[in-house]
Backbone and ligand atoms as CSV (ligand in chain L), in Angstrom:
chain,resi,resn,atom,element,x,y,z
A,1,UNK,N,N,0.852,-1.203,0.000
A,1,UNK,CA,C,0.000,0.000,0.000
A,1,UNK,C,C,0.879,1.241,0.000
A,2,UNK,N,N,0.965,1.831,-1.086
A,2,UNK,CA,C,1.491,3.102,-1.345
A,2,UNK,C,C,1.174,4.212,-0.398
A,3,UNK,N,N,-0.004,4.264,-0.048
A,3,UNK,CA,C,-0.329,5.124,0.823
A,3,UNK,C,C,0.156,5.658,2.145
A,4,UNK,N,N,0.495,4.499,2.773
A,4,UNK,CA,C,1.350,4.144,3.756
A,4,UNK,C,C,2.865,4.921,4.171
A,5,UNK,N,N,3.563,4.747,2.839
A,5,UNK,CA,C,4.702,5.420,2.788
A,5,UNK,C,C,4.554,7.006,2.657
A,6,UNK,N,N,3.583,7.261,1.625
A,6,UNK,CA,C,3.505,8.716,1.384
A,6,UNK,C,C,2.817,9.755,2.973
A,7,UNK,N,N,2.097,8.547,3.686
A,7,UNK,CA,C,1.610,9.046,5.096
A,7,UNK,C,C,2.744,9.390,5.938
A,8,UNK,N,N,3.600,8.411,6.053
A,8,UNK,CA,C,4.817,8.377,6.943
A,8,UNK,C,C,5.597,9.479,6.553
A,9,UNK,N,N,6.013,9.811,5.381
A,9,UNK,CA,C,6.395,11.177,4.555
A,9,UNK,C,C,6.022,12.140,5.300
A,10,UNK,N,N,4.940,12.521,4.766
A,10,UNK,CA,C,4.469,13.614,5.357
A,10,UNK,C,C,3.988,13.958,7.053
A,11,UNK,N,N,3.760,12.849,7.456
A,11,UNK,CA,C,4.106,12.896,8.560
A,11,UNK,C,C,5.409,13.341,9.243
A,12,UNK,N,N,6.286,12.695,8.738
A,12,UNK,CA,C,7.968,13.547,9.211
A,12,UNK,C,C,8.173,15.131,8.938
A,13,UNK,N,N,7.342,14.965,7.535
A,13,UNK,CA,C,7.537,16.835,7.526
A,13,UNK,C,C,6.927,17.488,8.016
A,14,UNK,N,N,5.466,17.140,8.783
A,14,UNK,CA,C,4.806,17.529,9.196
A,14,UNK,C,C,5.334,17.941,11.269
A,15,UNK,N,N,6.323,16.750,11.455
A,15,UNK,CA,C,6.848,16.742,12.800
A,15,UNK,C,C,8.167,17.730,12.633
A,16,UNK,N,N,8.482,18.080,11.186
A,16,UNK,CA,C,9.698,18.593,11.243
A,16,UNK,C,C,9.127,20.278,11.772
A,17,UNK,N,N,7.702,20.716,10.750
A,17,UNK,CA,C,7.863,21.845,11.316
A,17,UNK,C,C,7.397,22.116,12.595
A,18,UNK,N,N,6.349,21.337,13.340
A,18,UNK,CA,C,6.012,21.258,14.393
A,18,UNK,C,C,7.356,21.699,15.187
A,19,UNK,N,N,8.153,20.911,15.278
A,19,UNK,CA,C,9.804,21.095,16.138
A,19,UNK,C,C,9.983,22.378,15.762
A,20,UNK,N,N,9.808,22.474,14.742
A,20,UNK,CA,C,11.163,24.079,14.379
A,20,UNK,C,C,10.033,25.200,15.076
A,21,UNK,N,N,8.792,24.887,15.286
A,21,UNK,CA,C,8.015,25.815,15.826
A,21,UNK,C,C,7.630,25.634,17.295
A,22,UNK,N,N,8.823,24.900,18.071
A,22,UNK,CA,C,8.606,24.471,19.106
A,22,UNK,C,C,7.261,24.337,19.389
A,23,UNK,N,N,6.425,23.204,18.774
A,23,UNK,CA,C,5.051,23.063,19.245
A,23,UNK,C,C,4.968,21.941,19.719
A,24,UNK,N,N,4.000,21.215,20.974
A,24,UNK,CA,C,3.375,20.276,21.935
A,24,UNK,C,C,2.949,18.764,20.561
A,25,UNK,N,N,1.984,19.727,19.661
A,25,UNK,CA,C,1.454,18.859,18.866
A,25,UNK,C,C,1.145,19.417,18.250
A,26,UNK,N,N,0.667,18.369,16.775
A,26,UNK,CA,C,0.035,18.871,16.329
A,26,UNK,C,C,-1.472,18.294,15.433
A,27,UNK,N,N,-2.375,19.761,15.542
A,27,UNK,CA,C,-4.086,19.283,15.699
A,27,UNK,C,C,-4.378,19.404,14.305
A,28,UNK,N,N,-4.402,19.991,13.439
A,28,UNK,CA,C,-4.689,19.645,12.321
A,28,UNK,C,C,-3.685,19.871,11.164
A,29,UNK,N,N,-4.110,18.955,9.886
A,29,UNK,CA,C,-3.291,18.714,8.833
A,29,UNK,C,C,-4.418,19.058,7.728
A,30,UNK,N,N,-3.534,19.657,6.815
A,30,UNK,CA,C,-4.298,20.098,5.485
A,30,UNK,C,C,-3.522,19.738,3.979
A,31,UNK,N,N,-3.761,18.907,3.360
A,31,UNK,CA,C,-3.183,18.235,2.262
A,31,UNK,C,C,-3.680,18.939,0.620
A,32,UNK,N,N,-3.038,18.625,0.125
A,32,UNK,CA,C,-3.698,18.949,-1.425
A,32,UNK,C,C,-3.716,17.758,-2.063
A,33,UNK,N,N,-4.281,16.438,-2.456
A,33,UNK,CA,C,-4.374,15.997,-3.125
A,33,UNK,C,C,-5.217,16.009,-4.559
A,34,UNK,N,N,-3.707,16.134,-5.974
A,34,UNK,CA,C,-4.030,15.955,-7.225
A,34,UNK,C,C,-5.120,14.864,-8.024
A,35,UNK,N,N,-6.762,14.476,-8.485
A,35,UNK,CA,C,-7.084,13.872,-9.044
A,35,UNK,C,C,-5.687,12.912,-9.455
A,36,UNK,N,N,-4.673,13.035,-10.292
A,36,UNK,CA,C,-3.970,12.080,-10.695
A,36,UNK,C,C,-2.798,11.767,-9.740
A,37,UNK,N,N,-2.893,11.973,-8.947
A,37,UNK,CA,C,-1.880,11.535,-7.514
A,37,UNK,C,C,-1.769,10.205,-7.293
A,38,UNK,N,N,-3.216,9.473,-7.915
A,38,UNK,CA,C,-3.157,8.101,-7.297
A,38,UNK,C,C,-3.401,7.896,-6.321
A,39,UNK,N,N,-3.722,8.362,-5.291
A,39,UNK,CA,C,-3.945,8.622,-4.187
A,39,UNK,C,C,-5.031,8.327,-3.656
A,40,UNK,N,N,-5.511,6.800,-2.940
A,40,UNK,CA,C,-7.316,6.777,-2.614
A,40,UNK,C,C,-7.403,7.517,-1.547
A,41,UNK,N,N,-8.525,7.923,-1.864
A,41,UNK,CA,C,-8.170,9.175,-0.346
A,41,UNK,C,C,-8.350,8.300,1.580
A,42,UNK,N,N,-9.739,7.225,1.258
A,42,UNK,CA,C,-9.373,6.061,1.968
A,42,UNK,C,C,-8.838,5.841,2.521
A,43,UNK,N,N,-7.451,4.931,1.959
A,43,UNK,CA,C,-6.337,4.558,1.724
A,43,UNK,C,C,-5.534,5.155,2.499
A,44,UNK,N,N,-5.542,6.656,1.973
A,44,UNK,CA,C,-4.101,8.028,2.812
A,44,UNK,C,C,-5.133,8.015,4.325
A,45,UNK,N,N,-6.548,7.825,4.242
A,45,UNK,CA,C,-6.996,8.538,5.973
A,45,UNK,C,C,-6.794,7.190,6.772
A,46,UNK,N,N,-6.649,5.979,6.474
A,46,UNK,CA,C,-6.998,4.560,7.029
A,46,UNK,C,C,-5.083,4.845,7.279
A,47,UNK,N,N,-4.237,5.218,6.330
A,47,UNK,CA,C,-3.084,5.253,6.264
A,47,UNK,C,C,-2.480,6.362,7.195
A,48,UNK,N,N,-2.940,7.681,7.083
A,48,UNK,CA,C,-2.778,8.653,7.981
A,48,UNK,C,C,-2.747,8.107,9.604
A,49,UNK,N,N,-4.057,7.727,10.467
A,49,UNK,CA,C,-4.024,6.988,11.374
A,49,UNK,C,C,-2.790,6.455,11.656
A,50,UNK,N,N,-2.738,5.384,10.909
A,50,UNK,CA,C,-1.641,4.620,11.151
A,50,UNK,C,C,-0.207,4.887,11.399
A,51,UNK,N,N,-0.008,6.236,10.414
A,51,UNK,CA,C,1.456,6.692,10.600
A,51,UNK,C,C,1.317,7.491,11.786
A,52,UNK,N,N,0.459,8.480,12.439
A,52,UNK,CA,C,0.367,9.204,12.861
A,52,UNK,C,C,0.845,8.689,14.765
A,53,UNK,N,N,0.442,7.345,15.181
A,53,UNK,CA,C,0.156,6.862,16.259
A,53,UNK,C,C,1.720,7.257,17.096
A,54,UNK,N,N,1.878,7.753,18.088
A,54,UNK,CA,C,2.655,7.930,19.042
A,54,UNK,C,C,3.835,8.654,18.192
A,55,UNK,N,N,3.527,10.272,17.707
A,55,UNK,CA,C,3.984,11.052,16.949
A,55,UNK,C,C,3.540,12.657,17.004
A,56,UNK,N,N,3.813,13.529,16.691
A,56,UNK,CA,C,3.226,14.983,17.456
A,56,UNK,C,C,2.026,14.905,16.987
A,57,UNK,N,N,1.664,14.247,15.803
A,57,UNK,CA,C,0.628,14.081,15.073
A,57,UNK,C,C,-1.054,13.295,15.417
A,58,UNK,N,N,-0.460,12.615,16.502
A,58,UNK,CA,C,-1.398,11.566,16.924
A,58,UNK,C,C,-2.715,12.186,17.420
A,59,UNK,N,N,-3.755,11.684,16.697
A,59,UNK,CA,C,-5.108,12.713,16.843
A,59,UNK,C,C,-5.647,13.919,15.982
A,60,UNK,N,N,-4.493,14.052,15.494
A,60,UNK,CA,C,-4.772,15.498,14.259
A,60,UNK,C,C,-5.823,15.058,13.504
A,61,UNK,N,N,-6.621,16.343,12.910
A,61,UNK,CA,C,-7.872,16.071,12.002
A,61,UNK,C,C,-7.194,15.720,10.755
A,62,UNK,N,N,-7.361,15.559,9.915
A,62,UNK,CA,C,-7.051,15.433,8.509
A,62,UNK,C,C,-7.811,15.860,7.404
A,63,UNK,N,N,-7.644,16.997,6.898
A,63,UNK,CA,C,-8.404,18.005,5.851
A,63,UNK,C,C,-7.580,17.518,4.823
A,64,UNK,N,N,-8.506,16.876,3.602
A,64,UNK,CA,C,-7.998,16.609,2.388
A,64,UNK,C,C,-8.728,17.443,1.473
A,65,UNK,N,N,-7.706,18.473,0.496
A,65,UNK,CA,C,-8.432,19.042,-0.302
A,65,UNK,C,C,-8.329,18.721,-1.885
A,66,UNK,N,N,-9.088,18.468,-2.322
A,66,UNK,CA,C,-8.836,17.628,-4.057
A,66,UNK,C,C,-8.237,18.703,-5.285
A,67,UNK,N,N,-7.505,18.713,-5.921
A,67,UNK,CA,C,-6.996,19.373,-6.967
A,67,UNK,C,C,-7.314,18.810,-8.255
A,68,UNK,N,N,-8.251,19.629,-8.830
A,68,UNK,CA,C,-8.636,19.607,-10.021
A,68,UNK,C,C,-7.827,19.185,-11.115
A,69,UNK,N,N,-7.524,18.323,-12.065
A,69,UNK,CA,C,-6.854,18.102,-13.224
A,69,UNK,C,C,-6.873,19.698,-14.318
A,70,UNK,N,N,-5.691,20.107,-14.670
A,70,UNK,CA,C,-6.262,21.328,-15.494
A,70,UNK,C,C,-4.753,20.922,-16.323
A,71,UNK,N,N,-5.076,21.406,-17.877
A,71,UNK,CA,C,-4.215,20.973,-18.739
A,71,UNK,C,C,-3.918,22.396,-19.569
A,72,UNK,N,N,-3.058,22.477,-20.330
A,72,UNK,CA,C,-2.843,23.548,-21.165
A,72,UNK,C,C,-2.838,23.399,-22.118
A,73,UNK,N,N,-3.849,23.818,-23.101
A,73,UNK,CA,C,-4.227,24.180,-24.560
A,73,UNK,C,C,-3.192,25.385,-25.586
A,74,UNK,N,N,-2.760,25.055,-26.520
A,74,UNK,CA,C,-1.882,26.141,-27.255
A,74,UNK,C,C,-2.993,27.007,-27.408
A,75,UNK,N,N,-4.065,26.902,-27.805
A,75,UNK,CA,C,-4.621,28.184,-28.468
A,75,UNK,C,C,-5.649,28.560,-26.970
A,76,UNK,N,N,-6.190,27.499,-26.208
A,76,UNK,CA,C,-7.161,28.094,-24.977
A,76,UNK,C,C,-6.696,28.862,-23.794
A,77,UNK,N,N,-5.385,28.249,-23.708
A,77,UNK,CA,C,-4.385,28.479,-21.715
A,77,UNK,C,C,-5.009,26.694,-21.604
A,78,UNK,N,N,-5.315,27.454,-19.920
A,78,UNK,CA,C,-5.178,26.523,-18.846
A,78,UNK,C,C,-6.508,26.600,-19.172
A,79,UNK,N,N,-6.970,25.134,-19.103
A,79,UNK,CA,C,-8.177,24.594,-18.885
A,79,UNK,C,C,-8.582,23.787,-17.573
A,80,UNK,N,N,-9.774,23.110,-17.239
A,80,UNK,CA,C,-9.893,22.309,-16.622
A,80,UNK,C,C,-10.483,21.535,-16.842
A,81,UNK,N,N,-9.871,19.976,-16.759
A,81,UNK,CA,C,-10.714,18.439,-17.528
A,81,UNK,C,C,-11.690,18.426,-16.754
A,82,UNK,N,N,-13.012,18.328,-17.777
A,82,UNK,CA,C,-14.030,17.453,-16.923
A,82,UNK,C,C,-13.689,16.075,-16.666
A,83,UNK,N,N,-12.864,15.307,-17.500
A,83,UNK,CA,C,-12.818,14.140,-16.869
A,83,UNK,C,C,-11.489,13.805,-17.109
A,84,UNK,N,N,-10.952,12.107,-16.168
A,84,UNK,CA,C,-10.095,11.738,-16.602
A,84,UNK,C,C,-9.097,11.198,-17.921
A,85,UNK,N,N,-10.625,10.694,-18.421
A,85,UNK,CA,C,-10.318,9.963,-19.580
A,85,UNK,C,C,-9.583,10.773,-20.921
A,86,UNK,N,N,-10.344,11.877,-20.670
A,86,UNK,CA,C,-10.255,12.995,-22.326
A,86,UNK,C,C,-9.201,13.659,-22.310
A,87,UNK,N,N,-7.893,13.533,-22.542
A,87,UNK,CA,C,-7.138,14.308,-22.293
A,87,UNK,C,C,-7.088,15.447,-23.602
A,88,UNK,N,N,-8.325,16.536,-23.434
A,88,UNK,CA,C,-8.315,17.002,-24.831
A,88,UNK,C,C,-8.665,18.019,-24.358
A,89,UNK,N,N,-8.737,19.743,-25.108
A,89,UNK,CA,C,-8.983,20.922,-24.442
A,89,UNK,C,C,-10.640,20.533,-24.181
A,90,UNK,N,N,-11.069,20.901,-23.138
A,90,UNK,CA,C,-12.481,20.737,-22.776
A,90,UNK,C,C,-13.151,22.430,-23.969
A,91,UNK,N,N,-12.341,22.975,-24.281
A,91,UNK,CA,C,-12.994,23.978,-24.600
A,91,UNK,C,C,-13.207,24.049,-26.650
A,92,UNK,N,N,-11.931,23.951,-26.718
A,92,UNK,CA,C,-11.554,23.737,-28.489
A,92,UNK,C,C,-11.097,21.996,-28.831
A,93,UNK,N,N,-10.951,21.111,-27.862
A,93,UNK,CA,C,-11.597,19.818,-28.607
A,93,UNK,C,C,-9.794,19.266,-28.846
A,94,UNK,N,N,-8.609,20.359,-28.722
A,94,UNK,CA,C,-7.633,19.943,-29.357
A,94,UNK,C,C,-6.581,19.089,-28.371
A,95,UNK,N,N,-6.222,17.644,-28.779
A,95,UNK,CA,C,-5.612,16.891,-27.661
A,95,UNK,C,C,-4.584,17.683,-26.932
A,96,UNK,N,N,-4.357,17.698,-25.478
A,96,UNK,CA,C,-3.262,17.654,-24.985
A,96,UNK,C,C,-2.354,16.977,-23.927
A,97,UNK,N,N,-1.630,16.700,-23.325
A,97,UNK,CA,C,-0.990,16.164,-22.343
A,97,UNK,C,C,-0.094,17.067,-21.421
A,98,UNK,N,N,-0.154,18.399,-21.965
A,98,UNK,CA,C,0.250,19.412,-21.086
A,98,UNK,C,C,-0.424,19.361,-19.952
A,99,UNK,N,N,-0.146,18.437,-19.084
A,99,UNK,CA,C,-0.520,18.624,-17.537
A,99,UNK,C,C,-0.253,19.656,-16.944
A,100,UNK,N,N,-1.126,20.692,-16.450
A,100,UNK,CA,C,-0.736,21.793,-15.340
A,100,UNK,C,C,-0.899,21.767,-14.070
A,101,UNK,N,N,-2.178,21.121,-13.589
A,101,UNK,CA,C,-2.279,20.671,-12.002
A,101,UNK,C,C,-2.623,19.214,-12.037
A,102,UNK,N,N,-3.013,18.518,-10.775
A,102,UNK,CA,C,-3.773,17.569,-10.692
A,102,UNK,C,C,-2.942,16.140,-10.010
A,103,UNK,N,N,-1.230,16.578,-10.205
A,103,UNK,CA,C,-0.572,15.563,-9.588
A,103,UNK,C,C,-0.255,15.589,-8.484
A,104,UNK,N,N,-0.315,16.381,-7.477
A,104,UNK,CA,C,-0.016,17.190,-5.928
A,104,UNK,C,C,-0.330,16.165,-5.323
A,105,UNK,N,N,0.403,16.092,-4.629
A,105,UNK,CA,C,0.053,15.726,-2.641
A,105,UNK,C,C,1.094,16.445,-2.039
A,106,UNK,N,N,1.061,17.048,-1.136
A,106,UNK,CA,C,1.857,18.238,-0.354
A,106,UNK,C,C,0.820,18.713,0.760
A,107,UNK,N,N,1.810,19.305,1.694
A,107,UNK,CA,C,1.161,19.654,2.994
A,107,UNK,C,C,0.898,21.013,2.723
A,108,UNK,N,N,-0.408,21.489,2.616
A,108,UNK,CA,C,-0.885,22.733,2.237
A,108,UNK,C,C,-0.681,23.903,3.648
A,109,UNK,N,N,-1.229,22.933,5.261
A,109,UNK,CA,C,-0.946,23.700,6.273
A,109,UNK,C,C,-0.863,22.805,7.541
A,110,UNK,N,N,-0.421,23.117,8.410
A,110,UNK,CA,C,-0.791,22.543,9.939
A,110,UNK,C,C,-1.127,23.433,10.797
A,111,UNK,N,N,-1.608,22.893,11.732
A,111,UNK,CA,C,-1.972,23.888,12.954
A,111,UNK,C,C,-1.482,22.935,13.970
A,112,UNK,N,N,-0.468,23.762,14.914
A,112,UNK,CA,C,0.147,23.019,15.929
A,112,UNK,C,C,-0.248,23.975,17.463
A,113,UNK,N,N,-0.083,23.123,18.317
A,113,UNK,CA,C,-0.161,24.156,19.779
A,113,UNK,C,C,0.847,23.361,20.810
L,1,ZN,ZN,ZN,-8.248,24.659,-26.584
């Protein structure tokens, strides 16, 4: 389970800034997860738990926020896919694979005390 590792991850960075901010603990976590991250969200909260246990972290809420897939069109900009499948401008129809968002997982914020 992939999830697992990427929990434990962020968990360390999450204890790193806790320390540098001399904090007790810490109460909540705020993530960005990318649609194409791979990421079941499930998976990361069943996984979160787990890394979290006897760590500054232990008990923190866990705010997952989803990041939209958005691609870049030569003639549109930045778009945003309605879906996974189409990798095509949602607007002018023209294929692309210019990924611009959607692959993230990163710690957006914590709140420590
Ligand atoms: Zn377009």
């Amino acid at each position: 389970m992939h999830e697992l590792s990427l929990a434990v991850q962020l968990v360390q960075a999450a204890e790193e800034v806790a320390r540098a901010a001399d904090a007790k603990r810490v109460t909540a976590v705020v993530l960005r997860v990318g649609a194409l991250s791979g990421v079941a969200e499930d998976a990361l909260r069943f996984a979160f738990d787990v890394a979290t246990a006897d760590t500054l972290l232990a008990g923190a809420n866990l705010d997952i926020r989803s990041v939209p897939v958005t691609v870049h069109c030569r003639r549109c900009g930045v778009a945003e896919l309605p879906s996974l499948q189409l990798f095509r401008c949602p607007r002018c129809d023209t294929p692309t694979a210019d990924v611009r968002s959607g692959r993230e997982l990163e710690l957006e914020s914590i709140e420590v005390e």
